[in-house]
C-alpha positions as CSV (number, residue, x, y, z in Angstrom):
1,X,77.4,15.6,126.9
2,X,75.2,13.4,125.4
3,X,75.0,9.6,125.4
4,X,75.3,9.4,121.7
5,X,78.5,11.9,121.3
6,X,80.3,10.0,124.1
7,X,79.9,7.4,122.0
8,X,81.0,8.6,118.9
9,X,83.9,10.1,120.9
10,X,85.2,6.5,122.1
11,X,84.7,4.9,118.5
12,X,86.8,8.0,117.0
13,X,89.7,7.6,119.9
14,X,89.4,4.0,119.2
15,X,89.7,4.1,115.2
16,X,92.6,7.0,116.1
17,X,94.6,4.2,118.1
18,X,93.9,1.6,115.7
19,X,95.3,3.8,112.8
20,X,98.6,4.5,115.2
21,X,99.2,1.0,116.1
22,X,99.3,-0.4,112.4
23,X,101.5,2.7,111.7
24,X,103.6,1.5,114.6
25,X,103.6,-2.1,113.9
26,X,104.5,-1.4,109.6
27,X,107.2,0.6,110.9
28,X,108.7,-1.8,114.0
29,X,108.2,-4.8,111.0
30,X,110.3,-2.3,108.8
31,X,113.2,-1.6,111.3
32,X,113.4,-5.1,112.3
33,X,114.2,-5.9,108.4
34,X,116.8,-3.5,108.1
35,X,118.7,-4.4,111.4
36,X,118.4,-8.1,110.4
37,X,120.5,-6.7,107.3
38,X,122.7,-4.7,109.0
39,X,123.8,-7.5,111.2
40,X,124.4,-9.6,107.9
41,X,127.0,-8.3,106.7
42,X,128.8,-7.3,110.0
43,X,128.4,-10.6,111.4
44,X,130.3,-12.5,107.8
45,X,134.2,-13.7,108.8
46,X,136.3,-13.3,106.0
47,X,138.5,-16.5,105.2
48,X,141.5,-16.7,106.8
49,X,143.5,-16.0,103.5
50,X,141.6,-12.6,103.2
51,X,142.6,-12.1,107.0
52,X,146.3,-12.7,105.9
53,X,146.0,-10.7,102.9
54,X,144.7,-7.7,105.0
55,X,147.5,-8.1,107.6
56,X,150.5,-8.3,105.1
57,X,149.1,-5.2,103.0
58,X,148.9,-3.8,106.5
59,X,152.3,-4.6,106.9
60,X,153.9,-3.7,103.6
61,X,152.4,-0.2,103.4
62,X,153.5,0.6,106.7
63,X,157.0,2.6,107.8
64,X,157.8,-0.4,109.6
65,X,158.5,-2.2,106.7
66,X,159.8,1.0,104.5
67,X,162.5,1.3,107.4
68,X,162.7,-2.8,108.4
69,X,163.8,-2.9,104.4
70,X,166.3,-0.1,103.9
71,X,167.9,-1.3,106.7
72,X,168.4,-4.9,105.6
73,X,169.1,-3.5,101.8
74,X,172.3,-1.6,103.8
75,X,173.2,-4.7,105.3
76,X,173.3,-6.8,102.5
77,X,175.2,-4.5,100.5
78,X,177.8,-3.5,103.2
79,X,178.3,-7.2,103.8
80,X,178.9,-7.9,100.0
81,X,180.9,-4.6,99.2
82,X,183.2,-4.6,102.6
83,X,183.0,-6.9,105.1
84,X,183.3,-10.4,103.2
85,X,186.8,-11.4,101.8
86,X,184.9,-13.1,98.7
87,X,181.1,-11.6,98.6
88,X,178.0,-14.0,97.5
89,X,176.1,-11.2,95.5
90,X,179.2,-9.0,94.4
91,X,178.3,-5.8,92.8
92,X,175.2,-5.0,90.9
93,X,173.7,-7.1,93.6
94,X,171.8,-10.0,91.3
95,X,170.5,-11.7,94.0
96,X,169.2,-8.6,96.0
97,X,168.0,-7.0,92.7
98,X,166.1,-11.1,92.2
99,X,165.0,-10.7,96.2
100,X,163.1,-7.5,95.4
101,X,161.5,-8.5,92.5
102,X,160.0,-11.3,93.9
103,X,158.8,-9.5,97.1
104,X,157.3,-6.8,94.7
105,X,155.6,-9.1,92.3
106,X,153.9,-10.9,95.6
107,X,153.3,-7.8,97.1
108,X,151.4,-6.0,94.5
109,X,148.4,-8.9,93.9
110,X,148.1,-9.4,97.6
111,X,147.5,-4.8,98.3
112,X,145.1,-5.5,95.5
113,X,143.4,-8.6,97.1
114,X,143.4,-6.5,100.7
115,X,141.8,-3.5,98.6
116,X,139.5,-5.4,96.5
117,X,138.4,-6.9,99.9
118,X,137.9,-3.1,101.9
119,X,136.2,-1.9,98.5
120,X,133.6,-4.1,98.6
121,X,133.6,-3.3,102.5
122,X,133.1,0.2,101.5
123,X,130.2,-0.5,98.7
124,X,128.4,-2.5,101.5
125,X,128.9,0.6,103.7
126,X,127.2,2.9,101.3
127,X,124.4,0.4,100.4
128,X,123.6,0.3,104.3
129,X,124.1,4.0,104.6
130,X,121.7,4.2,101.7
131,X,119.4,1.7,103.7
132,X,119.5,3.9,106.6
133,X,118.4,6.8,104.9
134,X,116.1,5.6,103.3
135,X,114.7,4.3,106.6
136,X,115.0,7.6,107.9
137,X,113.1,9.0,104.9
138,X,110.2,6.3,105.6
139,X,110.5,7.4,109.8
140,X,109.8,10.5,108.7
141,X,107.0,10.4,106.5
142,X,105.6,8.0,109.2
143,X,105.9,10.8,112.1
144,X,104.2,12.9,109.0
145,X,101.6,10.5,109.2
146,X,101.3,9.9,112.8
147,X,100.8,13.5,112.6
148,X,97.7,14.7,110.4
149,X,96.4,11.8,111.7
150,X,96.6,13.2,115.3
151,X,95.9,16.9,113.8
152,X,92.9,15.5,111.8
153,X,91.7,13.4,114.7
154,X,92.0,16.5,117.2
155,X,90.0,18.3,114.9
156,X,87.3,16.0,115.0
157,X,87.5,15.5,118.6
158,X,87.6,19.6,118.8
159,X,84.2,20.0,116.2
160,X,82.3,17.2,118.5
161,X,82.9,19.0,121.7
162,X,82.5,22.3,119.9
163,X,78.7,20.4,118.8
164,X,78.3,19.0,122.1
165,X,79.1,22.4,124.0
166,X,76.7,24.2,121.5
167,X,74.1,21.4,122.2
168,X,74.7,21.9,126.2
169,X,74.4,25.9,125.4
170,X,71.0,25.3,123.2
171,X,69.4,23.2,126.2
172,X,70.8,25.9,128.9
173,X,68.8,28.2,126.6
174,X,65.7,27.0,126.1
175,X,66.0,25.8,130.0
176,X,66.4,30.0,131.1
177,X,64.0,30.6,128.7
178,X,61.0,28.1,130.3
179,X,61.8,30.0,133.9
């Protein structure tokens, strides 16, 4: 091998590595982004009225409360029909019927606050899905990269040693042919 391919072998290996390592660093720069966003939004506290919110909606759609609630509507109304000489909500119940009104009409708004507030959980969800993909997407076409470069930089490499052999082979020649 020659002095002057060796040379021209280091400089391509050289500009080869120098082409991977911006690669590299463009795509380390990009992750580093999209973790920094990721931990946004997982890292945010709701306020301690959302927290509420979330627990009683938690609560109220549960069989817990379903059960908890038929049990205290039988109570009320056996106390009132049977068990009390002179009942405090006789018969159609006024007061009970007033009790679940007004657990209804403040139950409703806050399920809507608690799903309002896991909606926009789940539209952040789907933008950092989106963000991940797309990041996947970008890895890709990287490793894409990463590869002609290495194909096109082997081939290179591959024609210079191919030159350098036929070179080698020409000086063999005309070496034999002196003798």
């Amino acid at each position: 091998m020659t002095k002057k391919s060796r040379i021209n072998f280091f400089d391509t290996e050289l500009e080869q590595l120098e082409k991977l390592t911006r690669i590299v660093h463009t795509a380390v720069e990009e992750e580093k982004l999209l973790s920094e966003k990721l931990l946004e939004f997982e890292e945010a506290n709701p306020a301690f009225i959302s927290r509420l919110a979330d627990r009683i909606a938690l609560f109220g759609g549960s069989w817990k409360f379903i059960l908890g609630f038929l049990a205290f509507m039988v109570v009320w109304i056996s106390v009132n029909v049977w068990m009390l000489k002179g009942p405090f909500d006789p018969y159609p119940f006024i007061l009970l019927n007033l009790l679940l009104s007004t657990i209804a009409a403040l139950q409703a708004p806050i399920i809507m606050m608690s799903q309002n507030r896991k909606e926009e959980k789940d539209r952040q969800r789907s933008v950092n899905d989106y963000m991940i993909n797309l990041k996947a997407e970008i890895e890709v076409r990287n490793l894409h990269e990463k590869l002609d470069l290495l194909m096109t930089e082997q081939m290179k490499t591959m024609f210079e040693i191919q030159k350098t052999q036929m070179e080698l082979m020409e000086e063999i020649k005309v070496t034999l042919g002196k003798r």
